[in-house]
C-alpha positions in Angstrom: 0.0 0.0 0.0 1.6 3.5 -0.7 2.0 5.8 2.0 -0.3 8.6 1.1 -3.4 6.2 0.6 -2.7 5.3 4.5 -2.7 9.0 5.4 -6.1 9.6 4.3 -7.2 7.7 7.2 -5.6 8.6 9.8 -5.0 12.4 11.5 -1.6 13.5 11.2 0.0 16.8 12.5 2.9 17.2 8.8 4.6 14.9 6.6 8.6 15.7 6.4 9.5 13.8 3.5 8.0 11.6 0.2 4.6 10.4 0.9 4.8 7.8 -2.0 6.4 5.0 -0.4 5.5 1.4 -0.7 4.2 0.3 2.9 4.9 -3.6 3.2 4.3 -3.6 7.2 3.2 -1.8 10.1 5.5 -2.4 12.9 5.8 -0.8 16.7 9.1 -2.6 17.4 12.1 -1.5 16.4 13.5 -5.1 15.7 10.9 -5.8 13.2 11.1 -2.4 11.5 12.9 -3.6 8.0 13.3 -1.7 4.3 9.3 -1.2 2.9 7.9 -1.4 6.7 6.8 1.8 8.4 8.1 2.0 12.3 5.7 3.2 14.3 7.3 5.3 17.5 4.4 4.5 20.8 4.9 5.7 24.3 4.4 2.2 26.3 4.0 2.0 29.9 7.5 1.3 30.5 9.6 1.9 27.5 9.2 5.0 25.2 9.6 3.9 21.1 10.8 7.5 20.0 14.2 6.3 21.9 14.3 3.5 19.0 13.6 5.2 16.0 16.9 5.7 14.8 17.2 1.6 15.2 14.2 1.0 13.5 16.3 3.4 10.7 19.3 1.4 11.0 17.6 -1.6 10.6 16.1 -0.4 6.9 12.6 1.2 7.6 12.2 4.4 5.8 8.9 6.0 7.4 8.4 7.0 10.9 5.2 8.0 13.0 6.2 9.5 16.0 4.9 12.2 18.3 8.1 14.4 18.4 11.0 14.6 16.0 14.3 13.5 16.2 17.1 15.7 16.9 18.3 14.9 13.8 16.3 14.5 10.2 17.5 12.3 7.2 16.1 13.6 3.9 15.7 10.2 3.1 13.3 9.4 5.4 9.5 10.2 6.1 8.7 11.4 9.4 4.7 11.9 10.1 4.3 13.8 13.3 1.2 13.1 15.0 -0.3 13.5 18.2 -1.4 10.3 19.6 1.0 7.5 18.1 -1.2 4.7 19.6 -4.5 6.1 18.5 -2.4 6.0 14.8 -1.5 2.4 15.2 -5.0 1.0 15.1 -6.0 3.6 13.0 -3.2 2.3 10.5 -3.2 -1.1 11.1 -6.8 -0.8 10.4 -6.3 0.8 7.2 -3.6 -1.7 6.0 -5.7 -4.5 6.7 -8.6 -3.1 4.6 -10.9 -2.4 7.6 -11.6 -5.8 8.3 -14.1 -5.0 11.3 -16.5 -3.4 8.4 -17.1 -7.0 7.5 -17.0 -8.8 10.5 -19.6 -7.9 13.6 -17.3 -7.7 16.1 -18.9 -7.8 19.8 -16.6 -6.7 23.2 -17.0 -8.2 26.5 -15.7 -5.7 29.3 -15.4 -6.0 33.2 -13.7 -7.6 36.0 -15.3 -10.9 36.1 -17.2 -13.2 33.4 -15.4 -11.9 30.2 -13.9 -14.8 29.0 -16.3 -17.3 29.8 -18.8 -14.7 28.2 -16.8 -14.8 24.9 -16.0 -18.4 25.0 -19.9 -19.5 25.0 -20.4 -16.8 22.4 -18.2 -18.2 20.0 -19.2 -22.1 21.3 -22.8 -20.8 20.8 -22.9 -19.7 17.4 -20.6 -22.3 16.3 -23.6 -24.3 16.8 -25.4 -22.3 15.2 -23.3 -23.3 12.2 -21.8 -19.5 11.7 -18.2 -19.3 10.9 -16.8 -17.2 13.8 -13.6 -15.6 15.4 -12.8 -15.5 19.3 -10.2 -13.3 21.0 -10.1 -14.5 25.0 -7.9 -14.8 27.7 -6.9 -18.6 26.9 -7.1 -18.2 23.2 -7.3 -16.9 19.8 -9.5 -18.7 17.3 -10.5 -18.8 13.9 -13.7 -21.1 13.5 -11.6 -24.4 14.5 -8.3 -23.2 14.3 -6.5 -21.7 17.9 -3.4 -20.2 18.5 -2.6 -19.7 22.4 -3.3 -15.9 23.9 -0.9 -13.8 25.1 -2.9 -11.1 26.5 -6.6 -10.6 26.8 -6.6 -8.0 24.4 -3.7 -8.4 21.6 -2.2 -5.4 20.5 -3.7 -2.7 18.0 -2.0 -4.5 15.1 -2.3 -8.2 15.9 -6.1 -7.6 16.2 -6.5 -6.0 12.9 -4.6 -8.8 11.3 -6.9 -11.5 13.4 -9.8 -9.5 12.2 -8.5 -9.3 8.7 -7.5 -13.5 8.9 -11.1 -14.1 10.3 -13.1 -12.4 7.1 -10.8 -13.9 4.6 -11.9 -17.3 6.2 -15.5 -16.2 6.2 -16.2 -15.8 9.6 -19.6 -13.1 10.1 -18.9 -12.9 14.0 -16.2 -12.3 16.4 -16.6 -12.1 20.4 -13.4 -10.5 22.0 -12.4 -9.5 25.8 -11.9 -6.0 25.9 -9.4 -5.4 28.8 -9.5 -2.1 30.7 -6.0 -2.2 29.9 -6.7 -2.2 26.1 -8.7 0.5 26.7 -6.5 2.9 28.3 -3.7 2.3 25.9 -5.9 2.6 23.0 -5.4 -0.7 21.7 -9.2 -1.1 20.4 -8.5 2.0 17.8 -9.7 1.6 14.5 -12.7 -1.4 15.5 -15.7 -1.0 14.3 -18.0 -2.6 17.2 -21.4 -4.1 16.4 -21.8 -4.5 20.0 -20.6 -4.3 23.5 -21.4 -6.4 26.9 -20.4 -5.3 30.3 -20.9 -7.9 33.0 -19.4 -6.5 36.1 -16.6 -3.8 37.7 -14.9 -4.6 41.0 -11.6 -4.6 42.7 -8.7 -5.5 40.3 -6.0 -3.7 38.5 -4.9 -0.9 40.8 -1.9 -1.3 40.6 -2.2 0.0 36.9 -5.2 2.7 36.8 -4.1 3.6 40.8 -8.3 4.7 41.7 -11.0 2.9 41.3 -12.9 5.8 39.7 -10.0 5.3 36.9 -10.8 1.7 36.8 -14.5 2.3 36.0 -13.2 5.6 33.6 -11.6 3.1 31.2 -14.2 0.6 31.3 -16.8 3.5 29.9 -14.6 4.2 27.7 -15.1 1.3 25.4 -18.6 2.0 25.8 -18.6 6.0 25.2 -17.2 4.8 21.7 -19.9 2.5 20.8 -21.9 4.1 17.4 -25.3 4.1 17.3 -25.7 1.5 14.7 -24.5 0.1 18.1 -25.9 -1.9 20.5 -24.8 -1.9 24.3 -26.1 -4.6 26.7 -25.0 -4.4 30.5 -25.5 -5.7 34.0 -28.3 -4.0 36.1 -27.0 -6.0 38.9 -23.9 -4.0 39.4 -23.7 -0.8 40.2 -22.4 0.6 37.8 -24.1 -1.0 35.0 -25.7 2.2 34.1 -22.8 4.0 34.5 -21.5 2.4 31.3 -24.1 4.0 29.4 -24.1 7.6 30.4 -23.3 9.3 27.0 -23.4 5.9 25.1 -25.1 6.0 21.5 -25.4 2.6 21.3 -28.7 1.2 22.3 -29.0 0.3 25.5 -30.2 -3.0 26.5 -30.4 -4.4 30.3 -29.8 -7.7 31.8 -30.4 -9.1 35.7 -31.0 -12.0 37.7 -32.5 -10.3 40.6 -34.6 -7.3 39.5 -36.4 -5.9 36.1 -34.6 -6.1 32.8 -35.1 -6.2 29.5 -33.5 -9.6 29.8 -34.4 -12.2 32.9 -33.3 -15.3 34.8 -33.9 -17.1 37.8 -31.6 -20.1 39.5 -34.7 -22.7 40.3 -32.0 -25.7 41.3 -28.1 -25.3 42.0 -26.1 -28.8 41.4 -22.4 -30.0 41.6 -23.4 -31.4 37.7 -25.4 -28.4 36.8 -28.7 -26.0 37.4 -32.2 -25.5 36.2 -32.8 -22.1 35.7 -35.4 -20.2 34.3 -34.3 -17.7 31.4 -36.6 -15.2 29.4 -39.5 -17.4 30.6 -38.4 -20.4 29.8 -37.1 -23.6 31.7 -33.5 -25.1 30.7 -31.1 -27.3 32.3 -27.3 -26.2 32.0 -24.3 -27.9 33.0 -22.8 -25.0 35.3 -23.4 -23.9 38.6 -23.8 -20.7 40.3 -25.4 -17.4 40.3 -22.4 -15.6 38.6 -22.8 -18.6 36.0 -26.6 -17.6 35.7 -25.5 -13.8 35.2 -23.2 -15.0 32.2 -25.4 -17.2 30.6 -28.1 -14.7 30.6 -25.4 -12.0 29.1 -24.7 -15.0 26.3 -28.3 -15.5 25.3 -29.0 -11.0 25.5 -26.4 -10.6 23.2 -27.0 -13.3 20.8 -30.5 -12.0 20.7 -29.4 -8.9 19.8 -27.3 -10.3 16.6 -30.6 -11.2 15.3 -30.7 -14.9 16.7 -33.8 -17.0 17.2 -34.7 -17.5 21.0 -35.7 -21.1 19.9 -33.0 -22.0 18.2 -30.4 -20.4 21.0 -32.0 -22.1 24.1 -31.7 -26.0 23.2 -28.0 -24.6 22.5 -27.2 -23.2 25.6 -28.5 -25.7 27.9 -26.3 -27.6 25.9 -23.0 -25.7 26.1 -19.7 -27.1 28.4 -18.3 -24.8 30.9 -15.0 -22.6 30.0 -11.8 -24.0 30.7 -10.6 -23.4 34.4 -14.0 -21.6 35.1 -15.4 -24.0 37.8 -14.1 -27.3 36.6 -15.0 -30.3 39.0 -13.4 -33.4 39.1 -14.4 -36.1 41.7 -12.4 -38.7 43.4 -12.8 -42.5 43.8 -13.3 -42.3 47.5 -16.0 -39.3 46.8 -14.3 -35.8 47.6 -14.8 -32.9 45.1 -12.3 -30.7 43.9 -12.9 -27.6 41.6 -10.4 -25.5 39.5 -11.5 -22.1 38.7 -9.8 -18.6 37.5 -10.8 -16.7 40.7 -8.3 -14.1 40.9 -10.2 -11.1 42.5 -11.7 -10.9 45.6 -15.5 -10.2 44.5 -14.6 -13.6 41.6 -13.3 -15.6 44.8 -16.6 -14.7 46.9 -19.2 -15.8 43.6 -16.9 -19.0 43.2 -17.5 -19.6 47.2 -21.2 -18.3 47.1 -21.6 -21.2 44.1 -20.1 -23.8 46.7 -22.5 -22.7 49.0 -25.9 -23.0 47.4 -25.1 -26.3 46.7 -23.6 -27.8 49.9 -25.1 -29.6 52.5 -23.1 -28.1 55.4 -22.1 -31.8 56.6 -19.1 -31.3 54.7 -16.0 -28.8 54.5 -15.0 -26.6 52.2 -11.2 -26.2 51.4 -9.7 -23.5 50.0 -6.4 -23.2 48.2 -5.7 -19.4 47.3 -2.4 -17.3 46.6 -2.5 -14.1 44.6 -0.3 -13.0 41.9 3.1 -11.2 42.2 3.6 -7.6 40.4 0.1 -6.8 40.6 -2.4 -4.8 42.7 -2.0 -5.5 46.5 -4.5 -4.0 47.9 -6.8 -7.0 46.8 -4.5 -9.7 48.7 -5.8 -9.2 52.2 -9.2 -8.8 50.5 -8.8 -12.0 48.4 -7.9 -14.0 52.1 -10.3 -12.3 53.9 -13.7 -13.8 51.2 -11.6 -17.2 51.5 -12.0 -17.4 54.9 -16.0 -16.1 55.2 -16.4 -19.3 52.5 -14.5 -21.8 53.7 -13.9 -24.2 56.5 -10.2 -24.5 55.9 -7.9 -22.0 54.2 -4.6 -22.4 52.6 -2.1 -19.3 51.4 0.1 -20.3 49.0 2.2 -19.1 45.8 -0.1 -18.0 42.4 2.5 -16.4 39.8 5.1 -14.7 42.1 6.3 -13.1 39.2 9.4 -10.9 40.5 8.2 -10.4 44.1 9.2 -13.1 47.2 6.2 -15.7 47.9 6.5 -15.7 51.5 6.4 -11.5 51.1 2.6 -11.7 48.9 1.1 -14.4 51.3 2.2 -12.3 54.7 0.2 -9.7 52.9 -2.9 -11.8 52.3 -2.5 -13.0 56.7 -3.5 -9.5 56.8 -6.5 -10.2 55.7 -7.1 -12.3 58.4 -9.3 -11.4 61.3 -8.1 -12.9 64.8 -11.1 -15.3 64.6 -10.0 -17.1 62.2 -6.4 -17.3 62.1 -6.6 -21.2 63.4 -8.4 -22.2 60.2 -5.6 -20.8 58.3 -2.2 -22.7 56.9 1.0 -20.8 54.5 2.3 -22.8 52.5 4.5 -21.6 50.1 4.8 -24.2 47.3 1.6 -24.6 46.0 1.8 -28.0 45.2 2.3 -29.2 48.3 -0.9 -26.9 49.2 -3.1 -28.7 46.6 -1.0 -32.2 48.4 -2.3 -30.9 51.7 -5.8 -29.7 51.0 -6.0 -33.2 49.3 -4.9 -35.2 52.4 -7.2 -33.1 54.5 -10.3 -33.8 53.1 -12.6 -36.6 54.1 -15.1 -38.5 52.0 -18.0 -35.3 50.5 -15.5 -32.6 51.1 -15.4 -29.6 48.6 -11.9 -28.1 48.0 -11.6 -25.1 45.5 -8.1 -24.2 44.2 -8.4 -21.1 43.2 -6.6 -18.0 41.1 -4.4 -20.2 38.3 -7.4 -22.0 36.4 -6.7 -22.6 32.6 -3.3 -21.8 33.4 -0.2 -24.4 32.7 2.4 -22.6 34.3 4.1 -20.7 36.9 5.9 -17.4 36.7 8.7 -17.1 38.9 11.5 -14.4 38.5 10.5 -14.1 34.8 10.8 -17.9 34.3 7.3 -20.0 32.8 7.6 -23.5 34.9 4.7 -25.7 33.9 2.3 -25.6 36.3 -1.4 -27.1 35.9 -4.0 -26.9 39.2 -6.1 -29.6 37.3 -3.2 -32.0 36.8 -2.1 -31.8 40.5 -5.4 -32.6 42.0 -6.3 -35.8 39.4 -2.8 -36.7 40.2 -4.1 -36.6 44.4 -7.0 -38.2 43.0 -5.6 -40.8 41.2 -7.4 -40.1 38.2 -6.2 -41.2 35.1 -7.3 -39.8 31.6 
């Protein structure tokens, strides 16, 4: 594509140098940034790419967008001044690719819990429904059957628009994506066309990065103050701040609840280890998942799928026929009868649905066992919190190691003791290798115990000091179980 085509989509401050170039590539790292690709100069969270443009130069590119000039100008290079350089990175990925989400109907998920299981049974659902469709999650990346493992929630501005781009050429008419507040705030989303957005919840998480919570729930609207009114925007009445997410929002607005009126309705009518019947839009189905929260996301899956022009009688049979999401409340069960579930639960309000779950279901002549760490390098303030709704849920709590990351084990569970009240420090054990946790919950339980190991879910590894070491929660407790696949 020649330069000057891509300028007429994107805003630009001046053009120093030929705007007739080939363009071969878009690229944001300097290392990529070869003869016919254009370098694109962004101002991460931790490294600045201005500092690299004359690497990108030595390495062949001929065509910079950066915010501020070099020092020094080559007369043989184009430099395109702009103001935002991430804003231009979607924007030109976007144009590269030929706009891709103009022929795709692209739908976000946003919030703290419930977005990848959301997306997942989106993309499972109208699979079914024998549409060819795209998925960007958490765990994955997929292209009607074909997956390529995730390595954020929400890729970057130009990995999505080739995604996007890979997905039409294969004929896919949908695709359901997370929508980080991350992605939000570093304008990763730019140049996407949404047909739709979903918000399903907003609660403590990701401090560390947005600092207030009022900056938390700033970035989340955000997504949703971009929505066009060809538009739709479905959200959560049963959080707070549901309607918060459309204040200013031109999309139309659509509501969803499990405890008060909505456009959108359901009701749990029997909770189960092996699944619940609920009653949604009027209607009785029996699922295979358990829980309120699970109810709330199900209920988001069907309101959105009705909202991309889907049958209610054709969707229904489907969901009540859909498996849970990988690492969202997995059970497995041993010979000699105790029950062990895997699940994501990394927050403290995701922690206390996964617990309420347990609850409705339980008979209270058995105990609940918790194995919870929290993560290393990341907000907290949520660690006390996250030990604090383990111990209101559970009989016996363990503390161990999630993904330390950089920081010292022992250093991230003293902060979750904190969360500890006095009362119940003597149903509380550390222990810092977490498979000897899992080991120990394990050995613990008696015949019709519950343990939940919580925090890693689909995860296969381990993080520590910058090192992946495979790691898998659900292979740990078959291999207490003695279960063989």
């Amino acid at each position: 594509m020649i330069l000057s085509e891509l300028l007429k989509h994107i805003s630009f401050i001046e053009v120093s140098g030929s705007a007739e170039k080939d363009v071969s590539a878009i690229e944001f790292d300097s290392r990529k940034a070869v003869s016919g690709s254009a370098f694109v100069a962004q101002r991460g969270v931790t490294v600045d790419g201005h500092k690299f443009i004359q690497a990108a130069i030595n390495n062949g590119t001929s065509i910079v967008f950066c915010e501020e000039l070099p020092n020094e100008i080559s007369e043989e290079i184009s430099y395109i001044k702009v103001a935002d350089s991430n804003v231009v990175l979607g924007e030109l990925a976007a144009a590269f690719y030929k706009f891709p989400s103009k022929n795709i109907k692209v739908v976000g998920i946003t919030g703290t819990n419930g977005k990848t299981s959301i997306a997942t049974l989106l993309y499972d659902l109208f699979l079914k429904l024998g549409y060819n469709v795209g998925l960007l999650s958490t765990i994955s990346y997929r292209i009607n059957e074909t997956e390529e493992t995730a390595s954020h929630t929400t890729p970057n501005a130009l990995k999505i628009q080739q995604l996007l781009a890979e997905m039409v050429e294969a004929g896919c008419e949908f695709c359901f994506m997370e929508v980080s507040s991350h992605a939000v705030h570093q304008k990763r989303i730019e140049g996407i066309e949404f047909a739709g957005g979903v918000f399903t919840n907003i609660t403590h998480d990701h401090l560390d990065y947005h600092k207030t919570f009022a900056e938390y729930i700033k970035a989340k609207k955000g997504f949703f103050d971009k929505l066009s009114t060809q538009a739709f925007a479905v959200t959560n009445l049963d959080d707070k701040n549901g309607l918060v997410m459309l204040q200013n929002c031109k999309a139309q607005k659509v509501t969803y609840s499990t405890r008060s009126m909505a456009d959108f309705r359901c009701k749990v009518l029997e909770n189960h280890f092996d699944g619940m019947l609920m009653n949604l839009d009027d209607q009785e189905i029996w699922t295979r998942f358990v829980g309120n929260f699970n109810a709330a996301n199900l209920l988001a899956v069907y309101t959105t799928a009705l909202q991309l022009g889907q049958n209610k009688d054709e969707v229904l049979p489907i969901i009540s026929n859909l498996n849970p999401v990988q690492g969202r409340f997995e059970t497995l069960r041993s010979v000699d009868g105790k029950f062990a579930i895997v699940d994501y639960a990394h927050t403290p309000d995701a922690l206390k649905n996964v617990l309420g779950a347990i609850a409705e279901i339980r008979t209270r002549n058995e105990q609940v066992i918790t194995v919870v760490g929290a993560g290393g390098d990341r907000d907290k303030t949520k660690r006390p919190e996250m030990a604090k709704e383990a111990v209101l849920g559970s009989d016996k709590v363990i503390l161990t190691s999630d993904n330390p990351r950089t920081e010292e084990p022992a250093q991230i569970i003293k902060d979750m003791e904190a969360g500890v009240g006095g009362q119940y420090k003597n149903k509380v054990l550390s222990i810092e290798n977490r498979r000897e946790a899992i080991k120990t919950a394990a050995m613990l339980a008696q015949t019709g115990d519950i343990i939940l190991i919580a925090g890693k879910g689909h995860e296969n590894y381990q993080e520590v000091n910058g090192v992946k070491h495979h790691f898998d929660d659900k292979e740990e407790i078959k291999n207490c179980f003695g279960i063989n696949d």
